[in-house]
C-alpha positions in Angstrom: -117.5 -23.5 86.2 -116.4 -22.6 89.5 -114.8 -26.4 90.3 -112.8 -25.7 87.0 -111.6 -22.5 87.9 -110.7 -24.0 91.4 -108.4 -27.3 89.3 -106.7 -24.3 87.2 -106.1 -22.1 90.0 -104.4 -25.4 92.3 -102.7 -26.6 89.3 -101.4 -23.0 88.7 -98.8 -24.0 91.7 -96.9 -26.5 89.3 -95.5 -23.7 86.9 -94.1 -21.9 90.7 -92.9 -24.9 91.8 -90.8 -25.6 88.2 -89.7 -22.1 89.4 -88.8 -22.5 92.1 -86.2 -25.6 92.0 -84.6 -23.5 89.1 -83.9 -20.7 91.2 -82.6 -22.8 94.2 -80.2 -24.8 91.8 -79.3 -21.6 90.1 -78.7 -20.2 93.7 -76.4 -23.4 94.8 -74.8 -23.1 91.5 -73.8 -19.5 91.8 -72.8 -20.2 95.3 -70.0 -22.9 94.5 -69.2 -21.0 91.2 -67.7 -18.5 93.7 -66.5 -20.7 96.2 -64.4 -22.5 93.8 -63.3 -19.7 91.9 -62.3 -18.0 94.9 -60.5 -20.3 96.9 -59.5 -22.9 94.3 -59.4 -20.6 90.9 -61.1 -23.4 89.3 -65.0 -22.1 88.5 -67.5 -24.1 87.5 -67.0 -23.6 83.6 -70.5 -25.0 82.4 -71.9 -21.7 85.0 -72.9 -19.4 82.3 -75.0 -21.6 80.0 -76.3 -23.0 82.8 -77.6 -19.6 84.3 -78.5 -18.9 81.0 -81.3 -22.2 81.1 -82.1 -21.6 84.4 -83.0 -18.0 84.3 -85.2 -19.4 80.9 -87.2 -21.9 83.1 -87.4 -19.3 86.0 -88.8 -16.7 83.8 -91.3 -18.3 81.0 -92.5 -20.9 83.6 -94.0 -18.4 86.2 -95.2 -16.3 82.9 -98.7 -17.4 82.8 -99.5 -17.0 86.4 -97.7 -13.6 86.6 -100.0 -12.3 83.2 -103.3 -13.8 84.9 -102.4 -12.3 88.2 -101.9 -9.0 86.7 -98.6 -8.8 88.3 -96.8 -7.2 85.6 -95.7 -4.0 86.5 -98.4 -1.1 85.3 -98.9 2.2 85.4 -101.6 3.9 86.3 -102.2 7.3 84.9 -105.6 6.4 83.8 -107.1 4.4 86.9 -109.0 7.3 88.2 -110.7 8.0 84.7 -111.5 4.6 84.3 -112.8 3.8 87.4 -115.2 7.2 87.5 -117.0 6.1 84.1 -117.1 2.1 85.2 -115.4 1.7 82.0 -112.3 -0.7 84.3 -113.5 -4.1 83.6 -114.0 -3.6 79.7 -110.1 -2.5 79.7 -108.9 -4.8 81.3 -110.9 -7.3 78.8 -109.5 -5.6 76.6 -106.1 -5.7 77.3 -105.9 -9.0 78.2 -107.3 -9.9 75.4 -104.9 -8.0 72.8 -102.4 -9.3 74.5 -103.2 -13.0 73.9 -103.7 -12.6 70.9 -100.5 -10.9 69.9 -98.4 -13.6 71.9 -99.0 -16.1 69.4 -96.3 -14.0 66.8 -93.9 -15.0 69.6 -95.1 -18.8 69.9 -94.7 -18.8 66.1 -91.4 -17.3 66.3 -89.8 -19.1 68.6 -91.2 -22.3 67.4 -89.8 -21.7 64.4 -86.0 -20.8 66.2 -86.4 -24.0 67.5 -87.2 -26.0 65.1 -84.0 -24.8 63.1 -82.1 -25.4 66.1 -83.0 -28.8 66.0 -82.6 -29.5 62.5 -78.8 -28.1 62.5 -78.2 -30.2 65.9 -77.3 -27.2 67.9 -76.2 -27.6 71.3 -75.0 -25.5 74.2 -71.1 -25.6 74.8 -70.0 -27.8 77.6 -73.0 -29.9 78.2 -73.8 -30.4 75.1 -77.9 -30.0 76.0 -80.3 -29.4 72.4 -80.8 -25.8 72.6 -84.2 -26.7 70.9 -85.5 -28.1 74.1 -85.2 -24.7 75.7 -86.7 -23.3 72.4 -89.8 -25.4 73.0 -90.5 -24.8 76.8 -90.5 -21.3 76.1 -92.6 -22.0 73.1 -94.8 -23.7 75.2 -95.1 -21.5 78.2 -95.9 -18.6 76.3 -98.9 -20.6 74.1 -100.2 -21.3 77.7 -99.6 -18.2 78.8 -101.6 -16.4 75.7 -104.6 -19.1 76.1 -104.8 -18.0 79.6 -105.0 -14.3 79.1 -107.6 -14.6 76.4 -109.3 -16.8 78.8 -109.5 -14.4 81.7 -110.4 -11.4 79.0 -113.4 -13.4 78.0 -114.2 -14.1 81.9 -113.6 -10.3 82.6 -116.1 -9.4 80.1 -118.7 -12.3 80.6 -118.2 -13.5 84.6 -116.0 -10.9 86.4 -117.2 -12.7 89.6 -115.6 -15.8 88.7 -112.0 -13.7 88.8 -112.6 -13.1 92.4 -110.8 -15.5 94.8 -113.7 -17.0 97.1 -113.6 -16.7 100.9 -113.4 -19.4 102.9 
């Protein structure tokens, strides 16, 4: 159990690494966007749909390990009642697990916005990239990312210790 948990959590860098590229292309791109409009009025025209599938990769690709991480922002009204009656590890089973559960009506939907996309051939303006392809990796990131929050529900309730990052 614990040499799984140690694969998922160093393949887990993948999904930041994805991220990360997109955000230094998006930065370059935004960078010589305004460079060119500024000193040459001639922008970059394919700028916006191209922010526009960046900022999709950046997003949905970290998803997973931002929901598992429990780096979502919270608030925290009812810590202190929670943690006087024990009662914090079966919430946070909870949680996690409602919210897996109810981000597969998104997978659905999306799947299903993408899937049309592709049968009517749509395509974004100037590059002319399959908008169902973005449909699909969004589809796909949030599939992961509910499998993965039911997955650490299930560990909260069952083997809380194997949530804790070992020591070395």
């Amino acid at each position: 159990m614990t040499s799984l948990i140690q694969l998922v959590r160093r393949a887990s860098v993948l999904p930041v690494i994805v991220a990360s590229i997109a955000l230094f292309i998006l930065m370059v791109m935004t960078f010589c966007d305004v460079i060119f409009r500024s000193v040459f009025n001639n922008p970059i025209e394919a700028a916006t749909e191209l922010t526009r599938i960046l900022m999709a990769i950046l997003v949905f690709s970290v998803l997973p390990i931002i929901s598992v991480n429990n780096g979502h922002i919270a608030v925290d009204l009812t810590d202190g009642i929670f943690n006087r009656l024990r009662l914090s590890r079966i919430r946070d089973a909870i949680i996690y697990l409602a919210s897996g559960v109810m981000l597969f009506w998104p997978v659905q939907r999306v799947w299903i916005l993408a899937e049309r996309a592709r049968d009517y051939g749509d395509v974004t303006e100037y590059l002319s990239i399959p908008t169902y392809l973005i449909g699909w990796f969004i589809t796909v990131s949030v599939a992961i990312t509910a499998i993965v929050m039911i997955i650490t529900g299930l560990l909260h309730l069952f083997a809380p210790k194997a949530l804790t990052e070992p020591t070395q």
